[in-house]
N, C-alpha and C positions, 0 to 999 in steps of 0.2 A: 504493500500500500504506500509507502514512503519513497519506496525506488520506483522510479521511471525511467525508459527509455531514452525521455526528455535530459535527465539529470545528466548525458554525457555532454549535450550540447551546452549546458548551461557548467558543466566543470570547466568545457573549453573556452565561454566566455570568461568564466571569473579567471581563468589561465591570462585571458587576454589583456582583463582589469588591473592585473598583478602587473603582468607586463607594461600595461598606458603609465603606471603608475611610479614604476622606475624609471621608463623614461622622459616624465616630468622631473626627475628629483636628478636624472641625471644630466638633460637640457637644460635644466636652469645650472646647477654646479659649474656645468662646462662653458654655457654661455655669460656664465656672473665671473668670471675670468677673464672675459676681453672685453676691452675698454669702447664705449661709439665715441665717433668721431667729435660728436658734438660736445660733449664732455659734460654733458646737463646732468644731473639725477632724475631718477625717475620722479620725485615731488615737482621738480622743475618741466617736466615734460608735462605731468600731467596738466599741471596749473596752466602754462602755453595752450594747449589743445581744450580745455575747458575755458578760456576766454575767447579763443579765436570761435567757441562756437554761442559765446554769447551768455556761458554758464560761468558767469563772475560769485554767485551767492554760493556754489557747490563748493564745499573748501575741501581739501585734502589734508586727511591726518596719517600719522605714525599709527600702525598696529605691533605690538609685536607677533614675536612666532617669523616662521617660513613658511612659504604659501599659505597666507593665512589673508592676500588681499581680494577685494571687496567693493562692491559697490551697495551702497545702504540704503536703497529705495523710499523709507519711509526718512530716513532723519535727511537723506538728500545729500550724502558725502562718500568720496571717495575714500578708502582705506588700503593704505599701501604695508606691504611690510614693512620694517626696519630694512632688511638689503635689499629692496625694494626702492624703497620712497630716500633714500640717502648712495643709493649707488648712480655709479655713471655706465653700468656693464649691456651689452647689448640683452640682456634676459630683464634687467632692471627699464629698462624703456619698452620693451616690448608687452610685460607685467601691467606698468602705468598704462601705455595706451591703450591695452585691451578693458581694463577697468573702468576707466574714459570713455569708451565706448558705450557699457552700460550706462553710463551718464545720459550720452547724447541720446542714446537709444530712448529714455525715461523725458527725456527732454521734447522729442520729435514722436511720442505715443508711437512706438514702435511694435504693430500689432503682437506677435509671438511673445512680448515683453509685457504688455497688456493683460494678455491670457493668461499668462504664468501668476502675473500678480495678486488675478483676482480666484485664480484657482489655488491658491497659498490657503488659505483659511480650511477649505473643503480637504484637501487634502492631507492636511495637516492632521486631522480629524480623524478621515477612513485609512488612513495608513496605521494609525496609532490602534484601529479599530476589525481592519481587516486580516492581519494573521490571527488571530483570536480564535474568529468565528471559523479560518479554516482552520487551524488546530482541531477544534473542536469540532468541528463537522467530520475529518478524519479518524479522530479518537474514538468519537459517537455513530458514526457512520450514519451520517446525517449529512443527505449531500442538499438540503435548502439549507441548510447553514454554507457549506461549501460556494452553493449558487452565490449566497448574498456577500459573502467573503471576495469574490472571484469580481463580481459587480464595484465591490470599495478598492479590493484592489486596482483597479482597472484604472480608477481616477489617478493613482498615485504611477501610474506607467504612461498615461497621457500626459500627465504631467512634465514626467522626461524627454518626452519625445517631443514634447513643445520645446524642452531647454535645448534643443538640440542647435535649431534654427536660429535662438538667441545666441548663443556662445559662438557659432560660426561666424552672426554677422557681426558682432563685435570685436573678431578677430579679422577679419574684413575691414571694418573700419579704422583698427589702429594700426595697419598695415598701410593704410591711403593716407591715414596723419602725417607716419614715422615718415614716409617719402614725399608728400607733397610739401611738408616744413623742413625738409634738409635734416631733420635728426639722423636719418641713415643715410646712408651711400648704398651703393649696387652691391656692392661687393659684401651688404653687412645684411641686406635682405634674407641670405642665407640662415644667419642664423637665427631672424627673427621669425621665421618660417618652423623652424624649430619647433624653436619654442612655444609659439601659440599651438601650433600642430599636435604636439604630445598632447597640452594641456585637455584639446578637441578631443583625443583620442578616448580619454576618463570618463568625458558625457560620451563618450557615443558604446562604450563597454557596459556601462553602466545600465544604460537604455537596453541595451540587446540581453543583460540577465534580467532582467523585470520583465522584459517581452516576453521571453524562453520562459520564464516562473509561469507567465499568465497563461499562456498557451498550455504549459503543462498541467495548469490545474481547469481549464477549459475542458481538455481531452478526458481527463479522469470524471471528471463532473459527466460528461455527457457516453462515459464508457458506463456510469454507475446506474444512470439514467436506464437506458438500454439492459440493463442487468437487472432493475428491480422489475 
């Protein structure tokens, strides 16, 4: 009842998540070692790209930790790390401007950024609320618990697949910053590609084991179905 099929393809994404995962911690490492050109910090870049888009009230602060930056949608601030928001390294400007992005994005009602916003609440909710009910629909072999389980869950995988389109195009956007403001050069594009790249790779691993879960409890749901 616990093992599926399903559960090889979803070992092979979390393989995959493991892997997006090192090499976010090992693109930034490598990339927080070479200097851009422009010799700005990242607090400096961002602050440039948040007024040139007209966002003077959005301020940028200091968090600490690694990879811990942020864009704060309700208080309306940018949040850099410490090697982040005080470095000059091509991972430290490409971090800022992706963050920046969410800014603008929030700035310019950026639909897929909309959606997520207002789907924060609900899903915060059925996440917290849907292993539960399929625990216990399994335990119980009770698949209207499973069904309603599989329904809550569902919000919290849409949910993903909404960030997906977000995180993309604000890696998009701080790639048109970093070169249309002269922060990079050609030759520094590479690593900023990088770096935004891995960081993509985490939302889209992440997406693909919530999918694989939901499908795997879809198939059992409507295998039990058929069996009563």
């Amino acid at each position: 009842m616990f093992f599926h099929p399903m559960d090889f393809l979803i070992l092979i994404a979390f393989a995959i998540s493991l892997w997006a995962q090192f090499k976010v911690k090992g693109n930034f490492k490598k990339w927080s070692q070479v200097e851009a050109h422009s010799g700005r910090t990242g607090a400096e870049i961002a602050r440039s790209i948040l007024d040139d888009n007209g966002l003077y009230d959005v301020p940028v602060e200091p968090v600490r930790g690694t990879l811990t930056d942020h864009y704060d949608p309700v208080s309306k601030v940018v949040r850099l790390s410490e090697p982040v928001y005080y470095g000059v390294s091509i991972a430290s400007v490409s971090v800022a401007a992706h963050e920046v992005g969410h800014a603008v994005q929030h700035q310019q009602s950026y639909g897929a950024l909309k959606l997520r916003h207002h789907m924060f609440p609900l899903v915060n909710l059925t996440s917290g609320i849907a292993p539960f009910l399929l625990l216990g629909g399994f335990l119980l072999d009770q698949f209207s618990l499973i069904g309603i389980g599989i329904v809550l869950f569902s919000f919290a995988v849409f949910f993903q697949l909404v960030t997906l389109p977000v995180e993309f195009n604000a890696s998009s956007r701080a790639k048109q910053y970093l070169v249309a403001e002269g922060f990079i050069r050609n030759e520094e594009e590479r690593g900023v590609n990088k770096v935004l790249n891995a960081a993509a790779l985490t939302y889209v691993a992440a997406a693909l084991i919530s999918l694989l879960e939901l499908l795997k409890f879809v198939m059992i749901f409507f295998q039990g179905e058929r069996e009563e």
